[in-house]
KEMITOR-388839 format. One record per residue: x, y, z of N, C-alpha, C in turn. Coordinates in steps of 0.001 Angstrom, whole numbers. Layout:
X Y Z X Y Z X Y Z .
...
END
This chain:
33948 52725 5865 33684 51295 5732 32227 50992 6052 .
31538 50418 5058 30171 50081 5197 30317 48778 6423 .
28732 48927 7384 28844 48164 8023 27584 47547 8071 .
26781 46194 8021 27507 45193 8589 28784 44958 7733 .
29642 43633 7813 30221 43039 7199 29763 42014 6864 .
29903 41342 5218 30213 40263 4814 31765 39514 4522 .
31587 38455 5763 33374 37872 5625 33405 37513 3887 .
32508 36690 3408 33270 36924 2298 33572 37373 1300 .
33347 39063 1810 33672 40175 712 34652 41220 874 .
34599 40839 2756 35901 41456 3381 36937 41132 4080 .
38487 41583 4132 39166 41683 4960 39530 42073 5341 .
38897 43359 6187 39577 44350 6742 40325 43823 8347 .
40758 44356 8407 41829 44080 9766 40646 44542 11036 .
40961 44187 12679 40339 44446 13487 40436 46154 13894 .
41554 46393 13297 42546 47768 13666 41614 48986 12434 .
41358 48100 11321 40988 48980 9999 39407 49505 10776 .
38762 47799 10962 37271 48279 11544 36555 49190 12316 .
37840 49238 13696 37325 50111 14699 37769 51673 14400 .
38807 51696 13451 38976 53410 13076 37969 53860 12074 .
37032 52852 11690 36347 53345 10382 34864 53611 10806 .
34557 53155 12343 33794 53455 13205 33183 55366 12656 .
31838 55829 12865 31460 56868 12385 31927 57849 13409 .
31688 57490 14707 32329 58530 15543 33339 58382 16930 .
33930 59444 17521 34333 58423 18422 33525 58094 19539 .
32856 58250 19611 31690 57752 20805 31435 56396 20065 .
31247 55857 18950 31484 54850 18420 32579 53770 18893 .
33415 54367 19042 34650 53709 19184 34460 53490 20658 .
34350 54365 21558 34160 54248 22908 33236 53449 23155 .
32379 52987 22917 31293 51954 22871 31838 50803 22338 .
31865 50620 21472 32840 49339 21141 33495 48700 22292 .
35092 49684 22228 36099 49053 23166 35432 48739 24657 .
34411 49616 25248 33849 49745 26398 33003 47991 26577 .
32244 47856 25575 31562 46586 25302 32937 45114 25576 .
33607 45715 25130 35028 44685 24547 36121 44619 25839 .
35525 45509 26911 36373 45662 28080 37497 46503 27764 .
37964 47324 27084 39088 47728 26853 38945 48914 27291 .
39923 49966 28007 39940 50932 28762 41428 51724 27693 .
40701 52881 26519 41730 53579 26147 41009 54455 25713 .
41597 55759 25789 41359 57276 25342 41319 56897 23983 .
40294 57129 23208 39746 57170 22147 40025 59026 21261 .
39919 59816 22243 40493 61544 22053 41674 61434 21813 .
42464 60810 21867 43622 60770 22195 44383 60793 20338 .
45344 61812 20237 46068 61720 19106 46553 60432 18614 .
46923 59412 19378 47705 58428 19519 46847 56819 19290 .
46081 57196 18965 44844 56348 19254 45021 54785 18340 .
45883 55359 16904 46061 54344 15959 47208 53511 16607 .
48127 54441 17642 49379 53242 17467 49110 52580 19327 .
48053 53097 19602 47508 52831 20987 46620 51135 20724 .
45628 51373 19246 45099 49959 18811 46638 48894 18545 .
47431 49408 18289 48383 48651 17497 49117 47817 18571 .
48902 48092 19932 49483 47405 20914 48976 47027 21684 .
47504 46438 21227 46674 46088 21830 47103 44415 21629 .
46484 42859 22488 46778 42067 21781 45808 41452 20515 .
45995 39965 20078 45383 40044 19085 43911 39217 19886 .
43826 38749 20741 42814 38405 21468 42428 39875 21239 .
42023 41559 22361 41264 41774 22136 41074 42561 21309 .
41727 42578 20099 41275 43272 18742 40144 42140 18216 .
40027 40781 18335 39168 40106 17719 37893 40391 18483 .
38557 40462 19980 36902 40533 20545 36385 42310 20311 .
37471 42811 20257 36425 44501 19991 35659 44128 18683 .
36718 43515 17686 35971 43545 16469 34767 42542 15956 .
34567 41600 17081 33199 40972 17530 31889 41863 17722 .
32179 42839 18212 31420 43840 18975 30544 44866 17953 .
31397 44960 16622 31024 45809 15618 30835 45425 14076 .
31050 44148 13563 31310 43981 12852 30129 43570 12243 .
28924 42964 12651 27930 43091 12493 26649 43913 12768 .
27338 44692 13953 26429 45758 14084 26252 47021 13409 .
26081 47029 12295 26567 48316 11190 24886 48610 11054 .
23648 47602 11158 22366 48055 10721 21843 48339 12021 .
21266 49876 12189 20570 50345 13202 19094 49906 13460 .
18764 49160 12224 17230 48942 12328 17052 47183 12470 .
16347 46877 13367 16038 45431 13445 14792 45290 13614 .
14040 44175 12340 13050 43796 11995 13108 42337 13245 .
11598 41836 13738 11647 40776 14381 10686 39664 13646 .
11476 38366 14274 10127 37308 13422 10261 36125 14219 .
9070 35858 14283 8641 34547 15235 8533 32987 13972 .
9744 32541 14248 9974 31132 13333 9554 29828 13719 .
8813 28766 13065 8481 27725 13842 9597 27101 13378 .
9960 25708 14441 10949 24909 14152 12644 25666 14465 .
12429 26779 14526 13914 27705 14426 14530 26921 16086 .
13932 26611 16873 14594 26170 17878 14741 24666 18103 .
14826 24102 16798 15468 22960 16025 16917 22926 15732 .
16896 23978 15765 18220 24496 14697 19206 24787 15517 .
20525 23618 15977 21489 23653 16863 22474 24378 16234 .
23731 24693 17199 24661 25652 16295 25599 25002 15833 .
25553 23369 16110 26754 22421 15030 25856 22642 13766 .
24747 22261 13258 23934 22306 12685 23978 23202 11635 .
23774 24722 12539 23938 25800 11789 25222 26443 11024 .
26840 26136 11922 27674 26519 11351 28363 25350 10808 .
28128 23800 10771 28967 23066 10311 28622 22740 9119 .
27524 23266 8324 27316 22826 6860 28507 23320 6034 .
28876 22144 5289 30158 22479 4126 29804 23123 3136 .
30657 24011 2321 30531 24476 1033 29645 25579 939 .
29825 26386 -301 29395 27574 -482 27667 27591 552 .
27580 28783 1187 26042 28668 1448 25233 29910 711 .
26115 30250 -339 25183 31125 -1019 24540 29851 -2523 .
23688 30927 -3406 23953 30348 -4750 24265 30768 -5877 .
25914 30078 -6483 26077 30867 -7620 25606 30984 -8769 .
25839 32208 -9017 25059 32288 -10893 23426 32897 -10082 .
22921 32950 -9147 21517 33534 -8831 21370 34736 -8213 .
20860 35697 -8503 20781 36581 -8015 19514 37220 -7315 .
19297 36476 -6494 18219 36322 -5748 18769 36901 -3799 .
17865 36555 -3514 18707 36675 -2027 19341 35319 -1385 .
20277 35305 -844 21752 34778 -840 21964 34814 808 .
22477 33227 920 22988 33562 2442 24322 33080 1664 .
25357 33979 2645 26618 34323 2300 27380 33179 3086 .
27426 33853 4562 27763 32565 5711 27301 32336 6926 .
27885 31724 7555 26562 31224 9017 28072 31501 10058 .
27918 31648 11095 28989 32103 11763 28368 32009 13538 .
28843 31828 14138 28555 31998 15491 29518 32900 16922 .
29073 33480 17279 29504 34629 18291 28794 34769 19615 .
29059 35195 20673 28483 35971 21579 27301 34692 22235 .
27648 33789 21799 26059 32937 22457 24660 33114 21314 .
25170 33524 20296 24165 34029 18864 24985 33057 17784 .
23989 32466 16701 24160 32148 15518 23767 33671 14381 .
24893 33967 13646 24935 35214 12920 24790 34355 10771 .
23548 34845 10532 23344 34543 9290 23277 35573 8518 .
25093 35540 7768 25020 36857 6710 24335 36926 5304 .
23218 37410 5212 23013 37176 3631 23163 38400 2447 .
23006 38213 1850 23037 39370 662 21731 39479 -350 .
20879 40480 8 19644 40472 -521 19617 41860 -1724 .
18905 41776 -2443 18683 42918 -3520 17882 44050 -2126 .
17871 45450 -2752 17701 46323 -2587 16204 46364 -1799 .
15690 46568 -1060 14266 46938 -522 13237 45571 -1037 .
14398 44391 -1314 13895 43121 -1450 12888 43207 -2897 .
13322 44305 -3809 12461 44258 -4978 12876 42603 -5935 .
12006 42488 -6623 12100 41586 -7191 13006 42260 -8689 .
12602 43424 -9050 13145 44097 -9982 14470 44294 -10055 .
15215 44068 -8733 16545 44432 -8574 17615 42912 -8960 .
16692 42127 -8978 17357 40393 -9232 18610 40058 -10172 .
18554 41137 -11264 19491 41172 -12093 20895 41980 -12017 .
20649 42436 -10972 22366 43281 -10033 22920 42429 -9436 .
24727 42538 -9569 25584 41759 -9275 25429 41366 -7642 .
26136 41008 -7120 26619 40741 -5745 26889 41984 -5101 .
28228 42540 -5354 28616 43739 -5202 27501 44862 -4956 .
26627 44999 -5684 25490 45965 -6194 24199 45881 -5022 .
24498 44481 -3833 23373 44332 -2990 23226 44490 -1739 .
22816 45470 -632 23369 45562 742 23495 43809 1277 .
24637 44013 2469 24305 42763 3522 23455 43133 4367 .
22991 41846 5056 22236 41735 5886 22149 40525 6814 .
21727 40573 7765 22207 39897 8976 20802 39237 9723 .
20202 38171 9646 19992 37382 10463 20255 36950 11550 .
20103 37016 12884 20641 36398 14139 19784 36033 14995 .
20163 34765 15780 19283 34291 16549 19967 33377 17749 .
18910 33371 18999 19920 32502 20093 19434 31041 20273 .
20690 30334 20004 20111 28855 19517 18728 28483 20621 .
17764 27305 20148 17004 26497 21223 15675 27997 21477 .
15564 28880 20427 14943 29726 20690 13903 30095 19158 .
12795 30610 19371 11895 31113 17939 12125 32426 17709 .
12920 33530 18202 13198 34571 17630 13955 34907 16695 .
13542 35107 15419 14859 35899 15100 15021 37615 14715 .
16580 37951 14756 16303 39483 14414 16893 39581 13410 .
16194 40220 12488 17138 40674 11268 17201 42318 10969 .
18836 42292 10828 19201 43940 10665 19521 44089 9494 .
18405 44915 8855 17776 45240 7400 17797 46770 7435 .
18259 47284 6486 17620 48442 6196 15820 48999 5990 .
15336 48176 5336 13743 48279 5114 13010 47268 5441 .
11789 47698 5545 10942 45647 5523 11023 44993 4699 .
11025 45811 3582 11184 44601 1874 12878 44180 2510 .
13558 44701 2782 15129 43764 2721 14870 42707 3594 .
14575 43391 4970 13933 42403 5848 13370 40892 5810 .
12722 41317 4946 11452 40088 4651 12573 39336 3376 .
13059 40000 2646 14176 39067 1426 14795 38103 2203 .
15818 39233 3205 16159 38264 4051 16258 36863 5189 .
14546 37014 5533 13855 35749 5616 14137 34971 4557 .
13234 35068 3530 12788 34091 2633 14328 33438 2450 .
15420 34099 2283 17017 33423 2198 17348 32840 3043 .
17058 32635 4267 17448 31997 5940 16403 31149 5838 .
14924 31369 5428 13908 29743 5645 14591 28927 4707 .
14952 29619 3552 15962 28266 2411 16672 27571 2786 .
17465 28170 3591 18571 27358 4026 18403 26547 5020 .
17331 27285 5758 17641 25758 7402 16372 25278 6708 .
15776 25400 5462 14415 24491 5089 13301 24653 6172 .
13086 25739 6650 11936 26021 7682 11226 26973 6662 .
9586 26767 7361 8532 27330 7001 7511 28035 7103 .
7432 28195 8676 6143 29148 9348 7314 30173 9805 .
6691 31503 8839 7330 32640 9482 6171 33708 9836 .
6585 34102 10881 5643 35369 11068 6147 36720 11293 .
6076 38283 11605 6713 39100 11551 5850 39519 13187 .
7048 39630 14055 6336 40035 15605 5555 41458 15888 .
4590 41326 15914 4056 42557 16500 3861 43133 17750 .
4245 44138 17789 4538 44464 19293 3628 45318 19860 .
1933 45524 19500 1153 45341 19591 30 44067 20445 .
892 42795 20003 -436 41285 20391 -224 40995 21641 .
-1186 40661 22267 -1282 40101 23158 -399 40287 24435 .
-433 41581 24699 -121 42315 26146 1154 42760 25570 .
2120 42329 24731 3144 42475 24644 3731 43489 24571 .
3182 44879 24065 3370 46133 24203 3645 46400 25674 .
2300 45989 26779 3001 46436 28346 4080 45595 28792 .
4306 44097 28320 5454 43692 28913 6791 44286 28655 .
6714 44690 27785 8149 44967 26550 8278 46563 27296 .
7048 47347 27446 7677 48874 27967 8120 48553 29717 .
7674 47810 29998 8297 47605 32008 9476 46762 31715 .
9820 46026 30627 11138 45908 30583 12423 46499 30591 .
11902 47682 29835 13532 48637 29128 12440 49917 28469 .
11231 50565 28405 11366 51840 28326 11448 52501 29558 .
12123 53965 29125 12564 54763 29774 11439 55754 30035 .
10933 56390 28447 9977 57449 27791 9557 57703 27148 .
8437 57590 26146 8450 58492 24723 8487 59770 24678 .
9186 60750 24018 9427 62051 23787 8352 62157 22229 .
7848 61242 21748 7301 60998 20713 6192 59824 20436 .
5078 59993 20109 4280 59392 19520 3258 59463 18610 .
3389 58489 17595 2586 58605 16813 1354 57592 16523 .
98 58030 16109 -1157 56894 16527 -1689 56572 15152 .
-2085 56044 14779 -3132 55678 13533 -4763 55575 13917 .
-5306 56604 13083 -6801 56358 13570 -7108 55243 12523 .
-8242 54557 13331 -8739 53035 12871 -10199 53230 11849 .
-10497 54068 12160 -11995 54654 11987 -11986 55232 10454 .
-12383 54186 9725 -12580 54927 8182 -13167 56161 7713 .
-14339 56339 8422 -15020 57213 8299 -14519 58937 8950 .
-13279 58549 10187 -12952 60348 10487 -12177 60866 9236 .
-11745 61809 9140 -10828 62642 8367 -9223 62772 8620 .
-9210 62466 10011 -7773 62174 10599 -7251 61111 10297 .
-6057 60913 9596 -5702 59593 9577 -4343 59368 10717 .
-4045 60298 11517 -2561 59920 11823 -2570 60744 12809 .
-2313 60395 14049 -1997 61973 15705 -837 61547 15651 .
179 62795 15914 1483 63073 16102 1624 63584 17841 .
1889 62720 18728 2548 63665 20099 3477 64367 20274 .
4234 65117 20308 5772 65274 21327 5655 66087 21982 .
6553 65886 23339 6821 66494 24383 7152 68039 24338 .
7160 68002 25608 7687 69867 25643 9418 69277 26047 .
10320 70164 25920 11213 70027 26285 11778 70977 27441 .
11962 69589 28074 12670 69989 29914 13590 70372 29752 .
13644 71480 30547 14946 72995 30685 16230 71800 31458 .
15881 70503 32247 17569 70039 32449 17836 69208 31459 .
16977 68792 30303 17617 67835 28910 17170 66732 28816 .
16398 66205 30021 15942 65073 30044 15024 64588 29637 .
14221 63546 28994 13137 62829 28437 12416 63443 29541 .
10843 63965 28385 9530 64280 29162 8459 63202 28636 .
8358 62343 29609 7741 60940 29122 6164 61360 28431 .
6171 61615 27490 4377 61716 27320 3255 60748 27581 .
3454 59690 27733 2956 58536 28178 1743 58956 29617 .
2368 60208 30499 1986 60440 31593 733 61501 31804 .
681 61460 30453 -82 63041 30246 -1823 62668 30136 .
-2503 63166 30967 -4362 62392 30694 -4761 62816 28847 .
-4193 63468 28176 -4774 63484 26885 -3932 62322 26205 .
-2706 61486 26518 -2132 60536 25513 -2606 59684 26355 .
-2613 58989 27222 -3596 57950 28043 -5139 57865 27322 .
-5580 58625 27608 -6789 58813 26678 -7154 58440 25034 .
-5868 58939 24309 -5960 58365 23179 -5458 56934 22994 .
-4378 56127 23763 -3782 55021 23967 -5415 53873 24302 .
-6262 54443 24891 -7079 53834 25653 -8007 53332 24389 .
-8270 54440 23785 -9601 54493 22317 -9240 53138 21534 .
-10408 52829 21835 -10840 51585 20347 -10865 51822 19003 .
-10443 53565 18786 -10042 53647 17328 -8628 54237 16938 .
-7806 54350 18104 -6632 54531 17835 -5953 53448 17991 .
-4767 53391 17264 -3327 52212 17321 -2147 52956 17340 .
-1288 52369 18190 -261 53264 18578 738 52359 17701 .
1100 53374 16240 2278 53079 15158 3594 53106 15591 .
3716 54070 15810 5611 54478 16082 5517 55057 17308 .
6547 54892 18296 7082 56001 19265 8655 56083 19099 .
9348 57820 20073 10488 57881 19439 10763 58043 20896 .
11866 56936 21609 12365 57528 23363 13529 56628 23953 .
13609 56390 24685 15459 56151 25688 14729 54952 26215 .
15752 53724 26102 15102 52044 26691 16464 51973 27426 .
16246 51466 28285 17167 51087 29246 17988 49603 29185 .
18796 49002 29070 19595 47744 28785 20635 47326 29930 .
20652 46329 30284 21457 45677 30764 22760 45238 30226 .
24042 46378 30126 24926 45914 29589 26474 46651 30364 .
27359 46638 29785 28792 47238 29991 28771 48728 29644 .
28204 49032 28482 28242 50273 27910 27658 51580 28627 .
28259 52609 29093 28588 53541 30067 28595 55302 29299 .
27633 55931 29770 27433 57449 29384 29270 58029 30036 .
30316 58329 28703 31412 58925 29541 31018 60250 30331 .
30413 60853 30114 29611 61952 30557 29838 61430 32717 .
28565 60492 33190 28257 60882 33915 28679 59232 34564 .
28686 58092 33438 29370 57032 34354 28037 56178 34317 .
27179 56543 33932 25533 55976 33930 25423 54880 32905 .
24682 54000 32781 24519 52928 31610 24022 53725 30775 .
24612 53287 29579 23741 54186 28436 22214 53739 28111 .
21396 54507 27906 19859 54604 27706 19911 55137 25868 .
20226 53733 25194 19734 54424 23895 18806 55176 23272 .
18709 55998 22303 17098 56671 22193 17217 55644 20462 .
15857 55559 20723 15508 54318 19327 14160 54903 18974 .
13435 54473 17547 12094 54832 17175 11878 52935 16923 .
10610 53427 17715 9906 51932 17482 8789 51931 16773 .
8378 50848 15900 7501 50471 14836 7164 49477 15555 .
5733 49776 16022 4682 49072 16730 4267 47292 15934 .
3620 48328 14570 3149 47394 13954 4044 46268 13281 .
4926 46822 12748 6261 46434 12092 6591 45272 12697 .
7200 45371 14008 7785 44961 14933 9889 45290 14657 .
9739 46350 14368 10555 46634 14581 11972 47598 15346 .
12654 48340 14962 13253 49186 16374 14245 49983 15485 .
14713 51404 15550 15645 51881 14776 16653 52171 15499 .
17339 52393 16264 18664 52862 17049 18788 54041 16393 .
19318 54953 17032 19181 56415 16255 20552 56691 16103 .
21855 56034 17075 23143 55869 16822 23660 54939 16672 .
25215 54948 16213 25690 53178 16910 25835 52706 18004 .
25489 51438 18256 25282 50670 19204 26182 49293 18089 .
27092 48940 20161 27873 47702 19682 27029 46990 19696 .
27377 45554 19378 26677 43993 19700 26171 43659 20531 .
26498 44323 21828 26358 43776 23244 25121 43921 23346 .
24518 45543 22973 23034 46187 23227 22189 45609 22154 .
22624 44939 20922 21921 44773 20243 21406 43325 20610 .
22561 42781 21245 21945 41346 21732 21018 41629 22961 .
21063 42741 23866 20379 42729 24868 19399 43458 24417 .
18736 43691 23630 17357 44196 23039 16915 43097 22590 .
17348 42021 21872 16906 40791 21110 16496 39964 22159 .
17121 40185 23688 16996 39062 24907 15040 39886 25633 .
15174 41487 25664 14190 41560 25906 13063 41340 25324 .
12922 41526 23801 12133 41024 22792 11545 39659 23048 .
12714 39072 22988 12314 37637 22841 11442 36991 24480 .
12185 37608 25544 11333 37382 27149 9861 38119 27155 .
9432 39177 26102 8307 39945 26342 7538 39153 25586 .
7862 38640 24317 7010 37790 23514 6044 36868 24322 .
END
């Protein structure tokens, strides 16, 4: 089962969603997010959901049902904290448009203390793709916490990304969008004393037209007990972090979150490992992650801004 979901393309059951989960550490994350305490290993597992009640099959399936895109693009909206959530979910009637095949908000929905805007955009947001059905176009997900200018959208690419804007300013009729860089104005050090852990990875862009290098690659050595070897600590990546002709593009390492979700291993909060796009402003999750973490990455984002 492809994930996110669009409600109105699906009905899968709460029971269908969480078995269609990619792994079971998937599943364990979920229910864990959702409060639910059941052996997921367990042979029994389908008729174990089945006697669950229907309260928390809705709330596990809160937890996942939009979280199917690992990558979230960020954007700083003016006016977006205009935008109340009677506002947002009480508009009547279709909120896509039919007969256009353009990018499409599907529906507006609210969860978790988040307004969730599903849309349906063509492919890598080409313009070329305009003439493919509905069916033929990933979803994509807009979300934001009311009375606030962030939003995150979980896109596969920046072109979907950015489609997916231009379909969400249509609809609430807003107009200054920007794409956050996590780069400006200190925001890189606020955002790593928030929730990084380490980079095991980095990558720099030289600025300097004139060298021959266009791109330094870091990574770590790897520690004999398994654990992140922060390169961050090392006097030759300090050094290059420091240069007026380097920019630090991507890093790949473990952020720390404030949530429910628990390493079964050792009982520890889980420390996702994610690749971050500096410039982008964006973040990849390298596994699934329920709702919970995805909202608590959107809370640090939005406090580091």
């Amino acid at each position: 089962m492809n994930l996110p979901l669009d409600p109105t393309q699906n009905d899968a059951s709460p029971q269908e969603l969480i078995q269609g989960l990619p792994s079971q550490a998937a599943r364990r994350r979920v229910l864990q997010a959702a409060g639910i305490s059941m052996d997921v290993d367990d042979r029994s597992f389908a008729d174990a959901l089945n006697e669950l009640s229907q309260i928390q099959l809705r709330r596990a399936a809160s937890q996942l049902q939009f979280a199917g895109a690992r990558t979230v693009y960020y954007y700083r909206v003016d006016g977006l904290h205009q935008v109340s959530p009677e506002g947002a979910t009480g508009r009547v009637g279709d909120a896509g448009s039919p007969g256009v095949y353009g990018s499409e908000v599907q529906t507006v929905t609210s969860e978790h203390d988040r307004i969730f805007v599903v849309c349906n955009v063509p492919e890598t947001g080409s313009q070329a793709q305009l003439t493919l059905t509905k069916e033929d176009r990933p979803t994509t997900v807009a979300t934001f916490k009311p009375r606030t200018q962030l939003l995150a959208v979980r896109a596969p690419d920046k072109g979907t990304a950015d489609a997916t804007v231009q379909a969400f300013k249509s609809y609430f009729e807003l107009d200054d969008v920007t794409r956050v860089s996590f780069l400006d104005n200190g925001f890189r050090g606020r955002f790593e004393d928030a929730c990084v852990d380490g980079y095991s990875t980095l990558r720099l862009q030289n600025t300097n037209a004139y060298d021959n290098t266009r791109e330094i690659e870091v990574r770590s050595k790897e520690p004999k007990s398994g654990n992140i070897s922060d390169v961050r600590v090392d006097s030759i990546v300090e050094d290059l972090l420091r240069r007026g002709d380097t920019e630090l593009d991507a890093a790949t390492g473990l952020v720390s979150l404030r949530t429910d979700v628990r390493s079964p291993k050792t009982g520890e909060p889980l420390h996702p490992r994610v690749t971050i796009g500096f410039a982008e402003g964006c973040v990849n999750f390298e596994q699934f992650v329920p709702e919970q973490i995805l909202i608590a990455f959107d809370d640090v984002v939005r406090k580091a801004i």
